[in-house]
Each structure stands twice: as C-alpha cells, then as structure tokens.
mmCIF file of the N, C-alpha and C atoms, coordinates in Angstrom:
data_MODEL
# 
_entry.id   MODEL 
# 
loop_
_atom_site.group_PDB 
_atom_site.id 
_atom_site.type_symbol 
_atom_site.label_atom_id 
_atom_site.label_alt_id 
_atom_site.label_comp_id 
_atom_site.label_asym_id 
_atom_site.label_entity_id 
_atom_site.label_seq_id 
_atom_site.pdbx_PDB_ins_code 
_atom_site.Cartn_x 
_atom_site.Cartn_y 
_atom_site.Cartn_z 
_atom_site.occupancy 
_atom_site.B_iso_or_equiv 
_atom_site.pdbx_formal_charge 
_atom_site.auth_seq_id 
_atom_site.auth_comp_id 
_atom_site.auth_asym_id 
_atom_site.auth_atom_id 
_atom_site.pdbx_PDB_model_num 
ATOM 1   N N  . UNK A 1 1  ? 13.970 -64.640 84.491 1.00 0.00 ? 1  UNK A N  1 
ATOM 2   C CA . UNK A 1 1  ? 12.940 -64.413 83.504 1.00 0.00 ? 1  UNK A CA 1 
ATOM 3   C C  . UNK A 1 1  ? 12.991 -62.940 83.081 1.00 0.00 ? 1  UNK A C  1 
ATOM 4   N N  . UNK A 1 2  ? 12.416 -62.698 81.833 1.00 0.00 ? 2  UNK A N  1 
ATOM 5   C CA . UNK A 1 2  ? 12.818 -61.527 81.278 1.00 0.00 ? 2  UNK A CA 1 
ATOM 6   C C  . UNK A 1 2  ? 11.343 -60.779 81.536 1.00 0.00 ? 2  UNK A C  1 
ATOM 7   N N  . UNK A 1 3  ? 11.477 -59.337 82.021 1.00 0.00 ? 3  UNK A N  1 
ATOM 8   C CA . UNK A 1 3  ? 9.716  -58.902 82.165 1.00 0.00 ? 3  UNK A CA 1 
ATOM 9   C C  . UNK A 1 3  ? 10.013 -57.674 81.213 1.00 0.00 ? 3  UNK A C  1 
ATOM 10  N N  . UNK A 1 4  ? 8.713  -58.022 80.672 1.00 0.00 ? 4  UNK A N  1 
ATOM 11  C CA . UNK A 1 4  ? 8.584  -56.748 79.804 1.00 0.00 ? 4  UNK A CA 1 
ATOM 12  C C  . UNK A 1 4  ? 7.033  -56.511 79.961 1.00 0.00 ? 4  UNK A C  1 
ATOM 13  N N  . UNK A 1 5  ? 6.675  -55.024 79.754 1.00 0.00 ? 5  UNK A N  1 
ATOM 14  C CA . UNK A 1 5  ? 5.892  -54.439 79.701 1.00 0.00 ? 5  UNK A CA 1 
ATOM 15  C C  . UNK A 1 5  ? 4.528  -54.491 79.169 1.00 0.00 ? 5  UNK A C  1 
ATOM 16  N N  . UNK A 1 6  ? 3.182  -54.412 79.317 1.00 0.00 ? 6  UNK A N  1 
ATOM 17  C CA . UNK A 1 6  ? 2.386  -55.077 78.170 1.00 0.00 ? 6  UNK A CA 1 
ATOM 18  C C  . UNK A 1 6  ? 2.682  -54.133 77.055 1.00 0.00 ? 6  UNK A C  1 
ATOM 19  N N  . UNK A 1 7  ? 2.557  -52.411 76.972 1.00 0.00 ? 7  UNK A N  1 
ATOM 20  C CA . UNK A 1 7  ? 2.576  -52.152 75.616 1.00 0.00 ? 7  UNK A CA 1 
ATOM 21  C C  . UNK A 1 7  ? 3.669  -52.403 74.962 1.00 0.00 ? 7  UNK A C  1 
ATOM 22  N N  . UNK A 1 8  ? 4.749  -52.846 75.210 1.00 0.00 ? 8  UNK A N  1 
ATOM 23  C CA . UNK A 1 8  ? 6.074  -52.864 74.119 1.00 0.00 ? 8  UNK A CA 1 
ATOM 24  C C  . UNK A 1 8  ? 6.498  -54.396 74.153 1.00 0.00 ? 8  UNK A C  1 
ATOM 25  N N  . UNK A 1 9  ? 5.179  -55.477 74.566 1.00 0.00 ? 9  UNK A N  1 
ATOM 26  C CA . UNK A 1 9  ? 4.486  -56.899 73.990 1.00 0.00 ? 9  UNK A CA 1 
ATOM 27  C C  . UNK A 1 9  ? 4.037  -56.811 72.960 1.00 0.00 ? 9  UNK A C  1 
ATOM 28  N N  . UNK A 1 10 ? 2.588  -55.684 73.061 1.00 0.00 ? 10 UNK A N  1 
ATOM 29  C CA . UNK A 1 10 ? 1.878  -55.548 72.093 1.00 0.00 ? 10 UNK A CA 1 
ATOM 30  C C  . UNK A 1 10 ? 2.465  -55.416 70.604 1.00 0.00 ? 10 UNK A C  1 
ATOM 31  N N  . UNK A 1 11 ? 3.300  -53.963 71.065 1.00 0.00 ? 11 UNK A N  1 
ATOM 32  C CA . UNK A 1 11 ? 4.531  -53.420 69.901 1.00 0.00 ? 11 UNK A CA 1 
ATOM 33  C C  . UNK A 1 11 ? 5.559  -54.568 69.114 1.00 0.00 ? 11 UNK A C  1 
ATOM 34  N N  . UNK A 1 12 ? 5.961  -55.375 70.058 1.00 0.00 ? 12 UNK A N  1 
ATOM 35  C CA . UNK A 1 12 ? 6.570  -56.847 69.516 1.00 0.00 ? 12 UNK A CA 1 
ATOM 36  C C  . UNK A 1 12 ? 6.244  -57.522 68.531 1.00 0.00 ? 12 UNK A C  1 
ATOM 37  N N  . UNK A 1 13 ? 4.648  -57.934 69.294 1.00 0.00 ? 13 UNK A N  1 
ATOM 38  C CA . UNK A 1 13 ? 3.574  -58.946 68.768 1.00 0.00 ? 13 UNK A CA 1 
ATOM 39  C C  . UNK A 1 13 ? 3.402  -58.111 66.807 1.00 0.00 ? 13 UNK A C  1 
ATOM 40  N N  . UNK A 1 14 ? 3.083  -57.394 67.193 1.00 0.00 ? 14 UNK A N  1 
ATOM 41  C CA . UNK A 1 14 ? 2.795  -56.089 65.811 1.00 0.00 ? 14 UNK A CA 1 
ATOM 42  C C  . UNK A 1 14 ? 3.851  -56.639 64.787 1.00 0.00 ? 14 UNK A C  1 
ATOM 43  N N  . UNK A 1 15 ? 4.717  -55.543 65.374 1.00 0.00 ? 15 UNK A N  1 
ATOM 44  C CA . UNK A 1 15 ? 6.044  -55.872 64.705 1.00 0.00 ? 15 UNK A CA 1 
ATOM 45  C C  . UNK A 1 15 ? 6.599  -57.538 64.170 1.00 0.00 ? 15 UNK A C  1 
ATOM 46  N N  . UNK A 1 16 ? 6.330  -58.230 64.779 1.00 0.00 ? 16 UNK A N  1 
ATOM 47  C CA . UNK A 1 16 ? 6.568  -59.386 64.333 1.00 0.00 ? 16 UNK A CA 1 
ATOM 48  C C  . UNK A 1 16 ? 5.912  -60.102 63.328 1.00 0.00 ? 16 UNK A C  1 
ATOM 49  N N  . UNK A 1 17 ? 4.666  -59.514 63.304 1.00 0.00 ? 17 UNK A N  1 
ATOM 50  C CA . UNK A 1 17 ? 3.910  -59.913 62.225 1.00 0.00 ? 17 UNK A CA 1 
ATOM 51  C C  . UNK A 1 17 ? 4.040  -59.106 61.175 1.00 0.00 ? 17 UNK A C  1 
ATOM 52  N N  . UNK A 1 18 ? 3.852  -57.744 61.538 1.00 0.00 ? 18 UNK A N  1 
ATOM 53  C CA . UNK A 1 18 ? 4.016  -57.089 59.680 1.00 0.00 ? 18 UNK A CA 1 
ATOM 54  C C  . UNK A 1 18 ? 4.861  -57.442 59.323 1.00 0.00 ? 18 UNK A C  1 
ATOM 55  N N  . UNK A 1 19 ? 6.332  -57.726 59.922 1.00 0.00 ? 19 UNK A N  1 
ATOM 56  C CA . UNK A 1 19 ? 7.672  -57.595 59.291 1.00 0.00 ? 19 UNK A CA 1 
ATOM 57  C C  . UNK A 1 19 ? 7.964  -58.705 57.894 1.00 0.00 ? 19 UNK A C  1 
ATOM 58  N N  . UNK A 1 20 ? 7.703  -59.845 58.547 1.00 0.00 ? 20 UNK A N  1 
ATOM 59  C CA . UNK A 1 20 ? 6.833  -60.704 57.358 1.00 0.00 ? 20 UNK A CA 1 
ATOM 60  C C  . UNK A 1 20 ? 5.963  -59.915 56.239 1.00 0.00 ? 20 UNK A C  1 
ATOM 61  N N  . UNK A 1 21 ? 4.928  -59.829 56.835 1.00 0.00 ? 21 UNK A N  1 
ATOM 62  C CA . UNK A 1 21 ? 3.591  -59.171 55.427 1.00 0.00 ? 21 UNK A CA 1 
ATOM 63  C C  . UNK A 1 21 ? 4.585  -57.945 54.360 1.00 0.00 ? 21 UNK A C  1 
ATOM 64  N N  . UNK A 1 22 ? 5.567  -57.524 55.032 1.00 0.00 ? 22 UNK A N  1 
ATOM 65  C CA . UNK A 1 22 ? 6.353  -56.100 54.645 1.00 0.00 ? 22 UNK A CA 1 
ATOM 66  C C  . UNK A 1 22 ? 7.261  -56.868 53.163 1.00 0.00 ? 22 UNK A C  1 
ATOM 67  N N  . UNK A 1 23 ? 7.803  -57.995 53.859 1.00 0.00 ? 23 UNK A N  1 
ATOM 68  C CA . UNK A 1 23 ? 9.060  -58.773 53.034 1.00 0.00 ? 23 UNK A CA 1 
ATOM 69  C C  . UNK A 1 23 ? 8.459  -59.620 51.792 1.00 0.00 ? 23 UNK A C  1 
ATOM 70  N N  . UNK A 1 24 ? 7.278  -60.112 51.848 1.00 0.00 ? 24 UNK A N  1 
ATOM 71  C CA . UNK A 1 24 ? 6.404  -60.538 50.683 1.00 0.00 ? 24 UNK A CA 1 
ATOM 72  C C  . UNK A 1 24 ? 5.686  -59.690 49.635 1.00 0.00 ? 24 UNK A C  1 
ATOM 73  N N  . UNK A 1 25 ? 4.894  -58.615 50.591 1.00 0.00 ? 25 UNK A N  1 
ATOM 74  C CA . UNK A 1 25 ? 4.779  -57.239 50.060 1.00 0.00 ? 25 UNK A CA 1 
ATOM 75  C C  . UNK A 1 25 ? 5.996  -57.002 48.453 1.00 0.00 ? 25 UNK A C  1 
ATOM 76  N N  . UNK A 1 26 ? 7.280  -56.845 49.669 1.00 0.00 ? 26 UNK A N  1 
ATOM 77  C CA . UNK A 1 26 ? 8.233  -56.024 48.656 1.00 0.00 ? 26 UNK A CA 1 
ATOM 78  C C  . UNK A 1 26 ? 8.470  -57.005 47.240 1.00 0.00 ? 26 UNK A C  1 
ATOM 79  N N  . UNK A 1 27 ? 8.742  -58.515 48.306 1.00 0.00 ? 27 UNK A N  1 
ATOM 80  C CA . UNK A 1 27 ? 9.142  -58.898 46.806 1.00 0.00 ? 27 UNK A CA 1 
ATOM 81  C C  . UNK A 1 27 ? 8.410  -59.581 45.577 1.00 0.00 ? 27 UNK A C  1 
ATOM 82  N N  . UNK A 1 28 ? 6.979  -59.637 46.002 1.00 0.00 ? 28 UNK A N  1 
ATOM 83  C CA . UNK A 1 28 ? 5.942  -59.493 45.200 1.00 0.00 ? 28 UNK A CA 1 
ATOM 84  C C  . UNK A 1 28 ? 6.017  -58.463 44.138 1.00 0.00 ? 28 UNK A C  1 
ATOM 85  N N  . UNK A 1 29 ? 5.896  -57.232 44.662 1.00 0.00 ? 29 UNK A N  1 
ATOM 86  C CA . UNK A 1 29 ? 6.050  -55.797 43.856 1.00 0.00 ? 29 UNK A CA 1 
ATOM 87  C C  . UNK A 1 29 ? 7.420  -55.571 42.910 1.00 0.00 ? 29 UNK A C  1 
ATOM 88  N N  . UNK A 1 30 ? 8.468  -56.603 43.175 1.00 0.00 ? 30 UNK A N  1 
ATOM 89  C CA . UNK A 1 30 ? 9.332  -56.232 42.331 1.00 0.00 ? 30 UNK A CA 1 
ATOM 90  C C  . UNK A 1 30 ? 9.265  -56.869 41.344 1.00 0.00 ? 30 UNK A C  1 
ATOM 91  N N  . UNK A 1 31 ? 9.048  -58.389 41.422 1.00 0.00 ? 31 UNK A N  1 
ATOM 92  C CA . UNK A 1 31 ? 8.702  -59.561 40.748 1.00 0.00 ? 31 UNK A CA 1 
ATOM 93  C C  . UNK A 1 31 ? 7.569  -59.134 39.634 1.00 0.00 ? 31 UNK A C  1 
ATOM 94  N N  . UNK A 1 32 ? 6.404  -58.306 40.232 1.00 0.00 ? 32 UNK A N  1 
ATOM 95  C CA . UNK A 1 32 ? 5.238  -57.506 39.121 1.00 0.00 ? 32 UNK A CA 1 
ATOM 96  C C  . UNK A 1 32 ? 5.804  -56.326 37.908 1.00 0.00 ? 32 UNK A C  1 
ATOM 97  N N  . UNK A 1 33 ? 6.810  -55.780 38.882 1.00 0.00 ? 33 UNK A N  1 
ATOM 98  C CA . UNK A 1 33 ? 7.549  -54.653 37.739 1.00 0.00 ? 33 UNK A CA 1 
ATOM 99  C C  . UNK A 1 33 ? 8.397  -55.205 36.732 1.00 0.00 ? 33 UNK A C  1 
ATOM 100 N N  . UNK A 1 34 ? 9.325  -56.590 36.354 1.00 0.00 ? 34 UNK A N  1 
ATOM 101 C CA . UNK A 1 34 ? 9.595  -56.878 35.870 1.00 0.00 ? 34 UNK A CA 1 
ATOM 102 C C  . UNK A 1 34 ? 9.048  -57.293 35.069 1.00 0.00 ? 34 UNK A C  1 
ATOM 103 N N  . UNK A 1 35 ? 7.650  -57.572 35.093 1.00 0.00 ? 35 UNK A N  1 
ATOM 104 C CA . UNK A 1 35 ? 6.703  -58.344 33.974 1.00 0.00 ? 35 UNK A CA 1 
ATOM 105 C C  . UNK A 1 35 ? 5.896  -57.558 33.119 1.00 0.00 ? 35 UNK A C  1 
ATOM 106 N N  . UNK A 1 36 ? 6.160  -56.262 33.752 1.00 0.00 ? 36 UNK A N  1 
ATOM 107 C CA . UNK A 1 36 ? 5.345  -54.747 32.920 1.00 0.00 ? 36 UNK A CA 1 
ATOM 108 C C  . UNK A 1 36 ? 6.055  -54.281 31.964 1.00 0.00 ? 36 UNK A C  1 
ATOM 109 N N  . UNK A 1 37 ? 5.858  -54.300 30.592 1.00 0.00 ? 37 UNK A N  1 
ATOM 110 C CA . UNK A 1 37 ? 6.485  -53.898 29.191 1.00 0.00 ? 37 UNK A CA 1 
ATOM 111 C C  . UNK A 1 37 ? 5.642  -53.056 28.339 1.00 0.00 ? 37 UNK A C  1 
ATOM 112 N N  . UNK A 1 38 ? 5.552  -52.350 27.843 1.00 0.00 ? 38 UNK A N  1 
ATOM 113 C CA . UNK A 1 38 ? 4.998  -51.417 27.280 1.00 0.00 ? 38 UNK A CA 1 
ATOM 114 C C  . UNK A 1 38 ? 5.531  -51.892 25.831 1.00 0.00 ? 38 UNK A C  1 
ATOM 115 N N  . UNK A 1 39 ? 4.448  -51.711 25.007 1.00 0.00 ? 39 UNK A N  1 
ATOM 116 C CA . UNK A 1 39 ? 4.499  -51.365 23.230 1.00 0.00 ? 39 UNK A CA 1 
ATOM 117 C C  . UNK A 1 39 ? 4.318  -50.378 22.451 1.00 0.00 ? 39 UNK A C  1 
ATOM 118 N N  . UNK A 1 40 ? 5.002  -50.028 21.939 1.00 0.00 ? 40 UNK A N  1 
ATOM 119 C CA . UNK A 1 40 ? 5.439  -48.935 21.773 1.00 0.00 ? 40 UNK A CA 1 
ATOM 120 C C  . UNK A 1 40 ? 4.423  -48.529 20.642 1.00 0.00 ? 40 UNK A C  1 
ATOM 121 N N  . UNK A 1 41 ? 3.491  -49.530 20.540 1.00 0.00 ? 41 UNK A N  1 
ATOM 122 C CA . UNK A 1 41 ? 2.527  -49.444 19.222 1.00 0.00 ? 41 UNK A CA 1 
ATOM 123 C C  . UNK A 1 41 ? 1.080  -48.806 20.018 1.00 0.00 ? 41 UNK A C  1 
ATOM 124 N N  . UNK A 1 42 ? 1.178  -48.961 21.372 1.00 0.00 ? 42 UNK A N  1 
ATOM 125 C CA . UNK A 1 42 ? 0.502  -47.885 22.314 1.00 0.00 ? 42 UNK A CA 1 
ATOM 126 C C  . UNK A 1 42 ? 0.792  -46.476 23.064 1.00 0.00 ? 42 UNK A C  1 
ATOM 127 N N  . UNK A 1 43 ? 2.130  -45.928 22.340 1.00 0.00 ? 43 UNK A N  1 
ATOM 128 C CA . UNK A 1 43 ? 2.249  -44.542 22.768 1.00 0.00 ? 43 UNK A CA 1 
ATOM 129 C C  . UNK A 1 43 ? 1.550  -44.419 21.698 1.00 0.00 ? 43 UNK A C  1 
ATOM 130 N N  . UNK A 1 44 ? 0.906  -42.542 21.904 1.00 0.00 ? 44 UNK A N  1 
ATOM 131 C CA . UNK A 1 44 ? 0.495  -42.156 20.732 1.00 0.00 ? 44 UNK A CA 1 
ATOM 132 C C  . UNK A 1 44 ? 1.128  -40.454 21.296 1.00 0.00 ? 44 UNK A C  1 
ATOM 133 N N  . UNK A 1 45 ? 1.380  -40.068 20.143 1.00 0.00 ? 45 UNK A N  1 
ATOM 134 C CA . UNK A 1 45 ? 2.100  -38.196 20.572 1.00 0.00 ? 45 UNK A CA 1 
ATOM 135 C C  . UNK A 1 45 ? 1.493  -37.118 19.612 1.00 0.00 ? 45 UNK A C  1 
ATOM 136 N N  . UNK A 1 46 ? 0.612  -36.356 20.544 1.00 0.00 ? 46 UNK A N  1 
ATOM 137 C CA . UNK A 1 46 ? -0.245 -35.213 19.828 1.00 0.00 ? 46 UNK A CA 1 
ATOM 138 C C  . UNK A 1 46 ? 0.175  -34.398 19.034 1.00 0.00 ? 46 UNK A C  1 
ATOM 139 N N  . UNK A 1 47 ? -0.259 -34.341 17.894 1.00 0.00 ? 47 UNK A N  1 
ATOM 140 C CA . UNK A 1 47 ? 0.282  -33.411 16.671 1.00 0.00 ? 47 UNK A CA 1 
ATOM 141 C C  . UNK A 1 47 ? -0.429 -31.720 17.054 1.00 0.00 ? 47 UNK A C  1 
ATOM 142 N N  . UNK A 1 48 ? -1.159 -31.627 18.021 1.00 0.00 ? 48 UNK A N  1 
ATOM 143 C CA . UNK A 1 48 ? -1.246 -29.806 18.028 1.00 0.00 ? 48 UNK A CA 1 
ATOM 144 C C  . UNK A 1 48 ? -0.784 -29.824 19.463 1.00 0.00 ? 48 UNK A C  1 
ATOM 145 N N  . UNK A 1 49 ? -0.728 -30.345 20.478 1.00 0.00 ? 49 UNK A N  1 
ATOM 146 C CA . UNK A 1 49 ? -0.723 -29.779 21.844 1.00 0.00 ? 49 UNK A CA 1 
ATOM 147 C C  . UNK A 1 49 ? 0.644  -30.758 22.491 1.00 0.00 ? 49 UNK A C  1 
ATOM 148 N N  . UNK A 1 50 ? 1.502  -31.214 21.303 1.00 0.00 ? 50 UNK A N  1 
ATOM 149 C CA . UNK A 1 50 ? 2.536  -32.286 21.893 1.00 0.00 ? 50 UNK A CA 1 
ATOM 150 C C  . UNK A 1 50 ? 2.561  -32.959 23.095 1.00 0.00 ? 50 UNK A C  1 
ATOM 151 N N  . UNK A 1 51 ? 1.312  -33.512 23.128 1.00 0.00 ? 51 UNK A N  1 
ATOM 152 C CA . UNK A 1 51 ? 1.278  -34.248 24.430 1.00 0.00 ? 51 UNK A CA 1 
ATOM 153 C C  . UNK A 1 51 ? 1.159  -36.006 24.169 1.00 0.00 ? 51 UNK A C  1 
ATOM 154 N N  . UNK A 1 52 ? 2.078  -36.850 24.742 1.00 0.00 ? 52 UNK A N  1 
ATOM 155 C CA . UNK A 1 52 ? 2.223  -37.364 24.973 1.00 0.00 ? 52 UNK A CA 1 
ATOM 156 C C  . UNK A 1 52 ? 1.416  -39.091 25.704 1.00 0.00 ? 52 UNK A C  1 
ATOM 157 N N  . UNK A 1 53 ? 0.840  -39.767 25.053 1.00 0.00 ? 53 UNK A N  1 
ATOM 158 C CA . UNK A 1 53 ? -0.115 -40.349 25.704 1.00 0.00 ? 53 UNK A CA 1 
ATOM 159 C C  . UNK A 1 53 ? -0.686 -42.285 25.703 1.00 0.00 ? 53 UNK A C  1 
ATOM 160 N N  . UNK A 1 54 ? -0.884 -42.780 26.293 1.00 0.00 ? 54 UNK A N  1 
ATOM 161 C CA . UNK A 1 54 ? -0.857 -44.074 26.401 1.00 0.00 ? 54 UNK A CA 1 
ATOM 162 C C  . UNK A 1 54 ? -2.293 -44.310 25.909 1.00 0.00 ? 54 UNK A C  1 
ATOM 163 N N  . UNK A 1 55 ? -2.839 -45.126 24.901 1.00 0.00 ? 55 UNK A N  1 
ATOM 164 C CA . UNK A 1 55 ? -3.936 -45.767 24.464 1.00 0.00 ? 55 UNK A CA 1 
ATOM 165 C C  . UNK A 1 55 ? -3.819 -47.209 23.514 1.00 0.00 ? 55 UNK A C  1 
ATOM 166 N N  . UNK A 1 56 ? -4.488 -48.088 24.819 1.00 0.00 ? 56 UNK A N  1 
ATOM 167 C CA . UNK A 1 56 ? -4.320 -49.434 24.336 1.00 0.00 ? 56 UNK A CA 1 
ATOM 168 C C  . UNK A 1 56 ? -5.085 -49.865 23.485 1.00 0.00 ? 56 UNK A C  1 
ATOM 169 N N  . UNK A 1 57 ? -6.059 -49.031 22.976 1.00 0.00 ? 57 UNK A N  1 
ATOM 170 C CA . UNK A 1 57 ? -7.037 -49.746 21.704 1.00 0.00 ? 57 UNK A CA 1 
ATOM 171 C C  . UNK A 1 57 ? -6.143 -49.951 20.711 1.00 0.00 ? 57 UNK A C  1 
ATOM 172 N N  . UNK A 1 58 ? -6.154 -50.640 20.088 1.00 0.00 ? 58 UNK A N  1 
ATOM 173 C CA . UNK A 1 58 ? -5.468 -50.848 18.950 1.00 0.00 ? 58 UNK A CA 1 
ATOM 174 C C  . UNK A 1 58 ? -6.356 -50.081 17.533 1.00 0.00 ? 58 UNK A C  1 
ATOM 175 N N  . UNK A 1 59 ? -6.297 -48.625 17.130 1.00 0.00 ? 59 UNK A N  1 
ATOM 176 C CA . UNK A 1 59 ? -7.279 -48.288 16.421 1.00 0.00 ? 59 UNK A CA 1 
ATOM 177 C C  . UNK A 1 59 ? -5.987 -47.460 15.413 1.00 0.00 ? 59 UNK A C  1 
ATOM 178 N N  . UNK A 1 60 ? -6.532 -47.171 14.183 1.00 0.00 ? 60 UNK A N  1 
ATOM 179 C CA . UNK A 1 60 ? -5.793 -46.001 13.707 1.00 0.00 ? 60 UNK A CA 1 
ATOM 180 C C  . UNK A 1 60 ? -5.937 -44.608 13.761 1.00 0.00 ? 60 UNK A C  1 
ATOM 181 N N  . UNK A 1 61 ? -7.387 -44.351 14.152 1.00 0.00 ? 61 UNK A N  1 
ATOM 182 C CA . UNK A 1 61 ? -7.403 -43.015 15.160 1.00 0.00 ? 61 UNK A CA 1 
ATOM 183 C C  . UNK A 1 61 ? -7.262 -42.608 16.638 1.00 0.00 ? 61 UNK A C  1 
ATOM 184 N N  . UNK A 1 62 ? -6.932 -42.050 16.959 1.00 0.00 ? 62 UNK A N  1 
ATOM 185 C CA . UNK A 1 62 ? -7.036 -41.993 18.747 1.00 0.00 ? 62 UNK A CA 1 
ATOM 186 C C  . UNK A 1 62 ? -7.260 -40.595 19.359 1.00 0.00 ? 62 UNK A C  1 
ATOM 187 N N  . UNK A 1 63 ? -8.108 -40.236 20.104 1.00 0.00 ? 63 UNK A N  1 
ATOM 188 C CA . UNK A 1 63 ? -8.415 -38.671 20.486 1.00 0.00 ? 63 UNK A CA 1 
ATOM 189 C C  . UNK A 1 63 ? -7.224 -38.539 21.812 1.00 0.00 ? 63 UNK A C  1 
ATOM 190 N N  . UNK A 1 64 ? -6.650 -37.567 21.419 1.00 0.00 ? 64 UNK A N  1 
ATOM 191 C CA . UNK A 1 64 ? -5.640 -36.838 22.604 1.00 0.00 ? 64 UNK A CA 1 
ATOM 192 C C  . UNK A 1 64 ? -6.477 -36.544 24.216 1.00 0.00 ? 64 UNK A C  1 
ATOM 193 N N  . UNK A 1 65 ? -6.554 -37.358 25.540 1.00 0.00 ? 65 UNK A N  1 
ATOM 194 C CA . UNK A 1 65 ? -7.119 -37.218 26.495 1.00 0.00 ? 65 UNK A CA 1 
ATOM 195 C C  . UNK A 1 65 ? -6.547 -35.679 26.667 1.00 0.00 ? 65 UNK A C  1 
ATOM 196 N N  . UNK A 1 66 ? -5.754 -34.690 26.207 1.00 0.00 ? 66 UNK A N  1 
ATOM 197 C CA . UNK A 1 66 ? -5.511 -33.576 26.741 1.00 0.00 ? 66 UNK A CA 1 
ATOM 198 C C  . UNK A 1 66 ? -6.464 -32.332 26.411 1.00 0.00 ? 66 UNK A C  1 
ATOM 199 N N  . UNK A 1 67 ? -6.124 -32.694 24.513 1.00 0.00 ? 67 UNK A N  1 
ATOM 200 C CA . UNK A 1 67 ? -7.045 -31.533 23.708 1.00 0.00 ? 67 UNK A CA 1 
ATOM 201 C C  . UNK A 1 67 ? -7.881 -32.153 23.085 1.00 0.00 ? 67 UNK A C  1 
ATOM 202 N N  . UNK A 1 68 ? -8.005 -33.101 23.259 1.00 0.00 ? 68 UNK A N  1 
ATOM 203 C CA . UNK A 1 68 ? -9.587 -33.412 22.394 1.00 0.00 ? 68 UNK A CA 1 
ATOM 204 C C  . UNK A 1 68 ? -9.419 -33.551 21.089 1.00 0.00 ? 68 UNK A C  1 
ATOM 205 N N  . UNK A 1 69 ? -8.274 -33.696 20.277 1.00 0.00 ? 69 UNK A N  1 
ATOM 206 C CA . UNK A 1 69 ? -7.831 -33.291 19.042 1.00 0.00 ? 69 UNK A CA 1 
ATOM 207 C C  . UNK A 1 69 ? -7.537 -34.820 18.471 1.00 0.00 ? 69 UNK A C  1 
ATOM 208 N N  . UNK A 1 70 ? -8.057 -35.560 17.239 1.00 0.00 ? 70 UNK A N  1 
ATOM 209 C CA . UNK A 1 70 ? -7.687 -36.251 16.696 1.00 0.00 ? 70 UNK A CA 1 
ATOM 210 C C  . UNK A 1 70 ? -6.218 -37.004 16.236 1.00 0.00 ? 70 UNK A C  1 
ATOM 211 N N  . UNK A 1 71 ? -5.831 -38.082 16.371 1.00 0.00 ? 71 UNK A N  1 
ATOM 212 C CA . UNK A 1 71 ? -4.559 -38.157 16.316 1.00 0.00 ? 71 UNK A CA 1 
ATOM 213 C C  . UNK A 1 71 ? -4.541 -39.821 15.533 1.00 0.00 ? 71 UNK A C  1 
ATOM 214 N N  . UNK A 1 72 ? -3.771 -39.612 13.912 1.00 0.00 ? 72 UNK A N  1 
ATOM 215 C CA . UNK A 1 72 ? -3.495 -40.448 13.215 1.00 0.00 ? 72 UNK A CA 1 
ATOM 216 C C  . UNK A 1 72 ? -2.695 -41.233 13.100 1.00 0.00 ? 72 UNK A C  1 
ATOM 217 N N  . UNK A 1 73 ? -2.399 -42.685 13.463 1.00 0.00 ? 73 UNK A N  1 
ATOM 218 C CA . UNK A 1 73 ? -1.177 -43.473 13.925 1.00 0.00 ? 73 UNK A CA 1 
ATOM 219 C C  . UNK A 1 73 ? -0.832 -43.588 11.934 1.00 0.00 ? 73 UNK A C  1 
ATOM 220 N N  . UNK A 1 74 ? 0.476  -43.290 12.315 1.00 0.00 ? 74 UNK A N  1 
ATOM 221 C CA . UNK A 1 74 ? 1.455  -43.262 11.161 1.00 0.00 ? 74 UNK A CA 1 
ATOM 222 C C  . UNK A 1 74 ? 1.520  -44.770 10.508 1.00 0.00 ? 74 UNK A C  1 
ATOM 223 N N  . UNK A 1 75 ? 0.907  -45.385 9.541  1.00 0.00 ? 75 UNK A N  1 
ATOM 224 C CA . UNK A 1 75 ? 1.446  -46.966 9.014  1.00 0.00 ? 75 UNK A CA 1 
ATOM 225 C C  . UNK A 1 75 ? 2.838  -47.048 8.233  1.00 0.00 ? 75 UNK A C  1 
ATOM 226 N N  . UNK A 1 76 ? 3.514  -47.832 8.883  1.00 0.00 ? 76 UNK A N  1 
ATOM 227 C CA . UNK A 1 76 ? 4.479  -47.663 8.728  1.00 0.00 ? 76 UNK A CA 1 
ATOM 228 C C  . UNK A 1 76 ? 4.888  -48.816 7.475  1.00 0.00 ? 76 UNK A C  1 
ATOM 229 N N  . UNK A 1 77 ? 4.801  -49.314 6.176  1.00 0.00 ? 77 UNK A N  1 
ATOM 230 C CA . UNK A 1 77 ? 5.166  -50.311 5.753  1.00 0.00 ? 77 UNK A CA 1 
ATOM 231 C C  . UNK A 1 77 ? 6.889  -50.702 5.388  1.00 0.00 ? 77 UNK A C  1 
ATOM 232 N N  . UNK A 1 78 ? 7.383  -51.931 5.936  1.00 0.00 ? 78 UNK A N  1 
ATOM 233 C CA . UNK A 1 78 ? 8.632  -52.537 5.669  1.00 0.00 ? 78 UNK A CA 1 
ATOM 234 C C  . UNK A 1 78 ? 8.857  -53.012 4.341  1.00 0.00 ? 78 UNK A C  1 
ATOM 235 N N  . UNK A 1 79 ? 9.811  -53.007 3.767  1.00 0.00 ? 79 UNK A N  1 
ATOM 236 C CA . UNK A 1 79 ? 10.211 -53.521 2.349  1.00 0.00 ? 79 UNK A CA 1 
ATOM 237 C C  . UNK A 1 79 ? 11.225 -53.008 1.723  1.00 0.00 ? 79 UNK A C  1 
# 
C-alpha cells in the first residue's frame, strides 16, 4: 500500500479538482474572444487632443472621455 502524508492528500485532493475548473476556465475564455468584434462605426478619434476612443451610442455627436471636447462622426455617403 502506498502511504502518503495528510498534507500532500490534501494538496492532491486540491489539485485534482482545480485542474479541471482551470481547463474549462481556459477554454471557455477562448471560445468568448472569438465572438468579440468591434465596429468600427464605434471608434470615435478626437479632433483637439487625438485621443482615441470607444462609444457605443450610436449618435452623431460624441464627447471625448479625455477632454471633454465635442466630437462629430463624419457621414460618409456612397454613390
């Protein structure tokens, strides 16, 4: 019979269980990143302080979270 120790049971017991929770974990999280796409009709890029910025309202104005500064989405018409 094999004797082992209680704490490096305990350590086993542990280990045996996260190692699982770890492997669903991961491939949960990769499976989520593939489904994340961005539109590009939600960047918006500051005309005084060139900053750079994500806002999902769909509006034609949008205030810059940096400077506070108004920012006019360009309409773009095709034809």
């Amino acid at each position: 019979m094999i004797s082992i120790d209680f704490s490096n049971a305990i350590a086993l017991g542990i280990l045996l269980f996260l190692i699982p929770i770890l492997c669903v974990w991961l491939f949960h999280r990769k499976q989520k990143d593939k489904d994340l796409t961005l539109d590009p009709k939600f960047i918006w890029f500051c005309s005084i302080c060139t900053y750079t910025y994500i806002n999902t309202k769909e509006e034609v104005i949008s205030v810059c979270p940096r400077c506070g500064c108004y920012n006019k989405r360009e309409v773009t018409s095709s034809g």
